[in-house]
Every structure is written in structure tokens, then in C-alpha cells.
N, C-alpha and C positions, 0 to 999 in steps of 0.2 A: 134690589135685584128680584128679590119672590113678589113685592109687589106690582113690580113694572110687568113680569111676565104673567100673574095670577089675572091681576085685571086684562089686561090683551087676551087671554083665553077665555076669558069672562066674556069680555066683550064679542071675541068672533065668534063664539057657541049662540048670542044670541041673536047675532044678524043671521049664522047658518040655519038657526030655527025659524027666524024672520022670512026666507026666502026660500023654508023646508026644502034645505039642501041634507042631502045625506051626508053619513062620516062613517060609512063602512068603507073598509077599505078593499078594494079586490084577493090578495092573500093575506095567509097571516104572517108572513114573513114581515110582508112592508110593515107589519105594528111593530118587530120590532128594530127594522132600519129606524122608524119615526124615532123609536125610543132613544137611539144611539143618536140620532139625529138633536133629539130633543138634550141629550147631553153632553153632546158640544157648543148648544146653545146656552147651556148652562157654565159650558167652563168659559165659554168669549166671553159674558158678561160678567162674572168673577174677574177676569183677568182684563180686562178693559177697565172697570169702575176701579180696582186695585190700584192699575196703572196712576189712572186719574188720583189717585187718595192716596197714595206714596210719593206721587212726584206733584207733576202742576197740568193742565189741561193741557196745554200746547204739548209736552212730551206723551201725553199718551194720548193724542190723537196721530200724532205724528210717525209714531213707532208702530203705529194699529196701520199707516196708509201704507204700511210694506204688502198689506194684502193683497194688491193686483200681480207680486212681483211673486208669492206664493201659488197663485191663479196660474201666470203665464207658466210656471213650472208645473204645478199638478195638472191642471187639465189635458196635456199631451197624455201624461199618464192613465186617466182617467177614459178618454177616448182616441187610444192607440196612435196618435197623435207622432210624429219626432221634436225632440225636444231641439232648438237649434242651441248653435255657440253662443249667439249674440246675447241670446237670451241668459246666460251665466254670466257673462261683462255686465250686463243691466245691472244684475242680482248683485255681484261685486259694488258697483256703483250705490246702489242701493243702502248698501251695506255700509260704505266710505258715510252716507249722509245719517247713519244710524250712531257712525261713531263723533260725527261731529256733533249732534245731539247729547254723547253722553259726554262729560267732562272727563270722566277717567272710569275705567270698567274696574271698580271694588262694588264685589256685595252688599256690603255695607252701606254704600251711597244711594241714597233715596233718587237720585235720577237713573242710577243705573237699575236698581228694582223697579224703577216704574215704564224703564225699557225693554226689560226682559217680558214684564207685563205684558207689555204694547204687542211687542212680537209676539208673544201667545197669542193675541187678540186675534191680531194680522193673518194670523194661519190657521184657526180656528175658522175665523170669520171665510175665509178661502177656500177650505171644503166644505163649507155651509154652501156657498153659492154653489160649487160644483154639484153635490150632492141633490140639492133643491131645484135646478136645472133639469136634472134626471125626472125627479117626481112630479117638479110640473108638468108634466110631458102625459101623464096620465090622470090627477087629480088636479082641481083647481085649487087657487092660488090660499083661497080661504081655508079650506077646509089641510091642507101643508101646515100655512101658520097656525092653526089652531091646534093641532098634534106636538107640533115642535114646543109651542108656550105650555102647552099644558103636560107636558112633558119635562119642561124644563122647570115646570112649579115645582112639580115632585122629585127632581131632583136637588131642587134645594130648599125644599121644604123645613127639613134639619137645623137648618142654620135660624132659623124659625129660634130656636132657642139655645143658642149660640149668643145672640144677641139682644139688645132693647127693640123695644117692640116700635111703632111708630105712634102715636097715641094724640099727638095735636090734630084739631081736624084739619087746620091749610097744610100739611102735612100730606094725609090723609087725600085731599083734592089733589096737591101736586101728584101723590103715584095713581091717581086714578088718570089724572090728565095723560103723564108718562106712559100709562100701558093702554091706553085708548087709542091717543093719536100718533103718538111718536112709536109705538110698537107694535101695537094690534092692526092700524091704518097701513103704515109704514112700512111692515116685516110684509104685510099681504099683497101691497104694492111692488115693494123689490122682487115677493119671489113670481108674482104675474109676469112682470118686465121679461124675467129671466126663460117665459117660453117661447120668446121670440126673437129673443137675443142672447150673445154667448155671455158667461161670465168675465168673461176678460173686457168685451164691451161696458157690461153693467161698472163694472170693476172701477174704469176709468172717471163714471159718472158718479160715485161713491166717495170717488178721491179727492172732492169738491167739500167733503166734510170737515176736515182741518182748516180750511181755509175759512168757513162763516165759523166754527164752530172755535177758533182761537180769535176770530172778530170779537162774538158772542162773549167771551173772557175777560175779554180786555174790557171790554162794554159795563158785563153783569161785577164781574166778581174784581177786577182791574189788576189782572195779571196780565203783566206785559212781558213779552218773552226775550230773553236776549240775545242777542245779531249771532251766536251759534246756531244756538236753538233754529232759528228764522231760517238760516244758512241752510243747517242740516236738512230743515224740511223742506226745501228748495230743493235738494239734490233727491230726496227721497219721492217729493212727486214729480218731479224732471224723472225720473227713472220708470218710474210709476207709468209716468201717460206714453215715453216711449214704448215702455213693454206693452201695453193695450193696443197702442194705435196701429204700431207691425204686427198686433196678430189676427187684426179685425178683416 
């Protein structure tokens, strides 16, 4: 996690000097939303990769794609919006595909931790867009993700020695590749998207990541998931792309 986000700040700092783009920010308040900002990016990926390393990929991609259904709820919130009924039915629905997912809801159960995971991910991940929606709206897209990663370095910097270190160099290449393309490219991409579009759109387009991303599993690692699991996520982005599409 420090080195997926260490490298992607690495890497936007030096494309924003490439294209001497500044990184002042207009007040100093917004340094420290970035901060707060940069530290919910810090707990999604905590709680996303956890997901993933307690249970099996399929369940914490799965239980992370409640994130549009967290969107169509806060974003009313967030711009005085009314919150409709239907949109709590989804949310219930939603919810029915979260438990068909779990096998039985004990603590103790490694799919059910890697649910609860997932759901932190999902909502986390849900005021990130909101949030980043907001600040695109005055800063570009690079210089957002470069605050938030490098923010989120130092917030988890600590665990730095907590743990082993990562010390092989393909190792070593895979987190650079990780925080290069898939996050520094990626995060700066998503949060561009999101000044022209709402989060609840993006949201839907997002929802597309369980689907290669439990292919990718079966493929790399050959974790086949089974006909609950499959079930659950079926009702979970069945719910998902309803709530996006009624609120587009």
C-alpha cells in the first residue's frame, strides 16, 4: 500500500515539474481537506487490500462495488440534493446481495471480515469521488492526485515498520509498475473524468471492476468463485447500475 501510493506521488510530482505545473494551492484550508482527503485514501486501501488478504478477490471486489449505492446516498447530502425512497429499496437490495456473499455473518469468519473490509472500501471509496468532484472543479486533475498520494504516503508511512520490507527487485518493479500505471495514471484519470461528470455516473463505470478484475483471478491466481459468491455480485451490481442510471 506505502509503495503503490509512494511511487504514484513520485511519479505525478515529476510529470507536474515536466509541464511546470504548480501545486500551490489557493487557501490554506484546502491543504488540510487534501490531508483528510489523503487519509481516507489511506484507510480505502487498508481496507480494500485487507478485504482481498482475508477472504478471496471475488469477495472484496464485490463488497467494495456497494460503492455507487453509498454515492447515490451521500451525494444528495453533499449537494442539497433530496434523497428519494427508491433509492433506500436499492440500498436494501443491495444489501440482500452483500449477504448472499457472506455465508454466515461471525466475526470470526474470514469471508465475513473480508466483507466488512469490502464495505469500508465501498464507502470510503464514495466520499473520495464526492469529495474529488468538488476539487476538481478548481485544481486539475494531477495536481488533486498528487496531494491525496502523497498524503496518503505519510499516512502510512508507520507501517513502514510494522512490517518486512519488500527487498526482491520483480518485487520492487511490480510496486513501481502498481503506483505508476494503475494509480498515479489511473487515480488522475478517474478524478479528471469526475469534472465533467457526476459521481454517480463515474460510479457506474467503475462497477466494471469486479467483473475483469474476478476474470483476472480466475486467469492469474485460479480462484473460481462459487455460484453464491457469482449470485451475490449479481444483485450487488444489478443494484449498483440501477442506482447510477436513475440518477444520471
Amino acid at each position: 500500500m506505502l509503495g503503490r501510493v509512494f511511487f504514484a506521488a513520485l511519479f505525478l510530482s515529476a510529470v507536474l515539474l515536466y509541464r511546470r505545473q504548480g501545486i500551490k494551492l489557493d487557501r490554506r484550508s484546502d491543504y488540510f481537506y487534501m490531508a483528510g482527503i489523503g487519509l481516507l485514501l489511506a484507510i480505502h486501501w487498508i481496507s480494500f487490500f485487507k478485504s482481498i488478504q482475508v477472504s478471496t478477490v471475488a469477495v472484496g471486489l464485490l463488497t467494495f462495488s456497494t460503492f455507487p449505492v453509498f454515492t447515490t446516498f451521500l451525494e444528495p447530502y453533499f449537494f442539497n440534493e433530496k434523497l428519494r425512497t427508491r433509492n433506500i429499496t436499492i440500498a436494501l437490495i443491495a444489501l440482500a446481495g452483500v449477504s448472499l456473499v457472506v455465508p454466515e455473518f461471525e466475526i470470526g469468519n474470514n469471508i465475513t471480515q473480508g466483507a466488512l473490509y469490502g464495505i469500508t472500501a465501498g464507502l470510503t471509496f464514495a466520499v473520495l469521488s464526492i469529495l474529488n468532484r468538488k476539487f476538481v472543479k478548481n485544481y486539475s486533475s494531477l495536481v488533486v492526485a498528487f496531494y491525496q498520494d502523497s498524503f496518503a504516503a505519510l499516512f502510512l508511512l508507520p507501517f513502514l515498520f510494522l512490517q518486512e520490507t519488500v527487498s526482491q527487485p520483480q518485487d520492487v518493479f511490480l510496486l513501481v509498475l502498481l503506483g505508476v500505471i494503475f494509480t498515479g495514471v489511473a487515480h488522475s484519470l478517474f478524478i479528471r473524468g469526475l469534472a465533467k461528470t457526476r459521481a454517480q455516473t463515474a460510479s457506474i463505470i467503475a462497477s466494471l471492476e469486479p467483473v475483469y478484475g474476478i476474470v483476472a483471478a480466475v486467469l492469474l491466481l485460479g480462484e473460481i468463485p462459487e455460484f453464491r459468491v457469482v449470485l451475490g455480485g449479481a444483485v450487488i451490481l444489478g443494484a449498483a447500475c440501477y442506482a447510477t442510471f436513475n440518477s444520471m
